[in-house]
C-alpha positions, 0 to 999 in steps of 0.5 A, spaced: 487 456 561 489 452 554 489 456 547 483 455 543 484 451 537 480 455 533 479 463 532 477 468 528 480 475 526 480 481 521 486 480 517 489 482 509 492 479 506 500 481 505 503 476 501 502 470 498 505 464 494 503 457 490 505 451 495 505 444 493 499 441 488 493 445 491 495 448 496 497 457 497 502 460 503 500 466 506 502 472 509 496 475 514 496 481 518 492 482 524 490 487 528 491 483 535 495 476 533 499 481 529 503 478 522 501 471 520 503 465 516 497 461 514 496 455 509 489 454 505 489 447 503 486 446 497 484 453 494 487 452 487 482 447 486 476 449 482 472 447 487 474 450 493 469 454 497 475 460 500 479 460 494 475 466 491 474 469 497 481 469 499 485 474 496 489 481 496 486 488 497 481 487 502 479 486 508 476 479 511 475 475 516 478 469 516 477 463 521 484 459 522 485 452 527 492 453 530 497 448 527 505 447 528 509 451 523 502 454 519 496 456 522 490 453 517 484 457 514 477 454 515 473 460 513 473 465 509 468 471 508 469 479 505 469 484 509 471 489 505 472 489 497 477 495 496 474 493 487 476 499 485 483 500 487 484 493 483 482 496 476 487 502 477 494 499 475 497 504 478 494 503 484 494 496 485 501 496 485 502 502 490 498 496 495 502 491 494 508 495 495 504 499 502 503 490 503 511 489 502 513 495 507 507 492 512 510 485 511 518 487 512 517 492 518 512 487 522 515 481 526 510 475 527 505 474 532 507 482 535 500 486 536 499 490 529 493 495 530 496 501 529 500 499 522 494 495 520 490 501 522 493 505 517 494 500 511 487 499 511 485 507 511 491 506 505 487 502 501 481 507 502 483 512 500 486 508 493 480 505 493 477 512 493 481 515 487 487 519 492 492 520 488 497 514 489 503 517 490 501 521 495 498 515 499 504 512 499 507 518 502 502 519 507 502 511 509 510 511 509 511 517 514 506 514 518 509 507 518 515 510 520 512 514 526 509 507 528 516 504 529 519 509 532 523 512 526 519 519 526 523 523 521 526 529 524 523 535 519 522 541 525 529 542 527 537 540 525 538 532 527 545 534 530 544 541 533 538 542 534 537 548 532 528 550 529 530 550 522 529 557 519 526 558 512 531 562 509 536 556 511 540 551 507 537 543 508 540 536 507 536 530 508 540 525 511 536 518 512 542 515 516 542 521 522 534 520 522 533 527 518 534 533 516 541 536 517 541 544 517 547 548 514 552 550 519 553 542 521 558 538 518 555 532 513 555 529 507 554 535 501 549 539 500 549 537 492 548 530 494 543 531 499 540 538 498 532 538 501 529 544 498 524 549 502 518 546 498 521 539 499 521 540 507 514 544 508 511 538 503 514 533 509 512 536 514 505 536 511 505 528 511 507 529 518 502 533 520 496 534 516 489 530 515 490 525 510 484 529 507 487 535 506 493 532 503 488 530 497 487 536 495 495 540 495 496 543 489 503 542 488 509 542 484 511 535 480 518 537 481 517 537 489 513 531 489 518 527 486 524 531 491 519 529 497 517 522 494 525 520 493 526 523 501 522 518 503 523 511 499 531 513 501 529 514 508 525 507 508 530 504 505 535 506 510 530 504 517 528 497 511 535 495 509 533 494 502 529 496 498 522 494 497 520 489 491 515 491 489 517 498 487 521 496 480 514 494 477 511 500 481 516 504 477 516 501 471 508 501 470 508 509 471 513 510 465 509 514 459 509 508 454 507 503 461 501 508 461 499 509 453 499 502 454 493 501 460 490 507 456 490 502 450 487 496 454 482 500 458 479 503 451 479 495 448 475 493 454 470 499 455 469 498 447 468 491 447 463 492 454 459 497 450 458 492 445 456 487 449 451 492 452 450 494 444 448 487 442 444 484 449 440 491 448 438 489 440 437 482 443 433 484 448 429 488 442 428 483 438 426 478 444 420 483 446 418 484 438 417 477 437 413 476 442 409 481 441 407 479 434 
C-alpha cells in the first residue's frame, strides 16, 4: 500500500532557523514519526496564515505533505499553549535546552512517544510554575532512562556492592554512575558525591514529579545534584548542550535584577493602560449621561 502524501501528527517544535526570503527550517518531534525536518514556506510573510501558529513552547497539530529533503507544513493549528512558561525567562530558556537535549538524542524518523511524552509533562510542570532546575533535572534523569543510559545510583558500578550511607561516593559519568570507596578511580576530591547528593539522584529517579516539587532542599546539594548530572548528560551527548551558556547566564543575580526591572516597567506601564482606559471609559459614560 503507497504512503500517503499527506498526513497529521502532534508535533513541538524543537529547533528552528531563517531559510531563504520567506521561508523557516524546522526541527519537529512527533510522537509515532519521530524527529522531523520540515519546511514552512512563506511564514515570515506578514500574510501567512501558520506563521502564528508555528512556534516553540507548544503542542500543535501540524498537517505536512511528504517532500524529498524537507517534509512541507500546510497546516497548523494549537493544541496546547504552554503561555505562562513564555513569560518566566528562567523557564523558557530551561525549555529550549530540554529542546536542545531532545533534538541531540533522537535520530530522525525513529518513534519517539516516550521522550516526546516526558518533554511534554516538562513544559507542564514550567508552565505550571515548578521549580526550573528541578524540572531539568527530572527531565534529564528520564531522558537518560529512555535511551538506555540509566544512572547507577543504588549500587558500586564496578563491584557492585549496595551502597551504604556511612560510605564514601564518587560520581563517575564515563563508568555510568557511582563508584564506592573500596574501588580504585579517579579522586574522591574530584569526583566526590555526598550523601545528600546521592539520595537527591535517587529521588529523581524514583519519585513522582509531584512530590519532587515540594522537597526542601539545601542550595548546596541542588547544585552538587545539578552539576552530576549536566556531567553525566554531557558524557551520553558528547558536548555540552548550546543552549546551556545563555541558561547560565540569565540566572546570574545581575541577569536577574534586570528581568525584575523589565517585569516592573511592564506591570506599570499596564496598570497605566488599565488606568487610562478606565478614565476614558469614565469620561465616555459621564458624556453620554448628560
Amino acid at each position: 500500500m503507497p504512503i500517503p502524501r499527506r498526513y497529521s501528527t502532534d508535533a513541538i517544535v524543537l529547533s528552528r532557523f531563517d531559510y531563504g526570503e520567506a521561508d523557516r527550517i524546522l526541527t519537529l518531534i512527533t510522537p509515532t514519526g519521530g524527529k522531523i525536518k520540515a519546511i514552512a514556506k512563506g511564514i515570515r510573510r506578514q500574510k501567512s496564515r501558520i506563521g502564528g501558529s508555528l512556534e516553540p513552547f507548544a503542542e500543535l497539530t501540524v498537517l505536512m505533505a511528504r517532500g524529498r529533503t524537507f517534509d512541507i507544513v500546510t497546516q497548523v493549528s494549537v493544541n496546547h499553549a504552554w503561555l505562562n512558561l513564555r513569560d518566566n525567562l528562567e523557564s523558557a530558556a530551561t525549555a529550549w535546552y530540554l529542546a536542545e537535549l531532545a533534538d541531540r538524542s533522537l535520530e530522525e524518523h525513529r518513534g519517539a512517544e516516550p521522550v516526546y511524552a516526558i518533554l511534554y509533562r516538562a513544559y507542564e510542570l514550567l508552565d505550571a510554575g515548578m521549580a526550573p532546575g528541578r524540572v531539568a533535572r527530572w527531565y534529564e534523569m528520564h531522558l537518560a532512562d529512555e535511551l538506555g543510559v540509566r544512572p547507577e545510583v543504588d549500587r558500586c558500578v564496578e563491584c557492585d556492592r549496595v551502597l551504604e550511607a556511612d560510605g564514601r561516593f564518587r560520581w563517575v559519568p564515563p563508568l555510568g554512575g557511582v563508584l564506592c570507596d573500596r574501588c580504585p578511580g579517579p579522586p574522591h576530591d574530584r569526583t566526590g558525591l555526598t550523601l545528600d547528593g546521592l539520595k537527591l539522584l535517587k529521588a529523581y529517579q524514583r519519585q513522582d514529579v509531584e512530590a519532587l516539587s515540594g522537597l526542601r532542599l539545601a542550595i548546596a546539594t541542588e547544585r552538587e545534584v545539578e552539576s552530576a548530572m549536566r556531567d553525566f548528560i554531557r558524557n551520553v551527548l558528547e558536548r555540552d548542550a548550546r543552549s546551556l551558556a545563555f541558561l547560565d547566564e540569565i540566572r546570574t543575580p545581575e541577569a536577574a535584577e534586570r528581568h525584575e526591572r523589565h517585569d516592573r516597567a511592564v506591570a506599570e506601564r499596564e496598570a497605566v493602560a488599565e488606568r487610562e482606559a478606565v478614565t476614558a471609559a469614565a469620561a465616555t459614560t459621564s458624556a453620554a449621561s448628560s
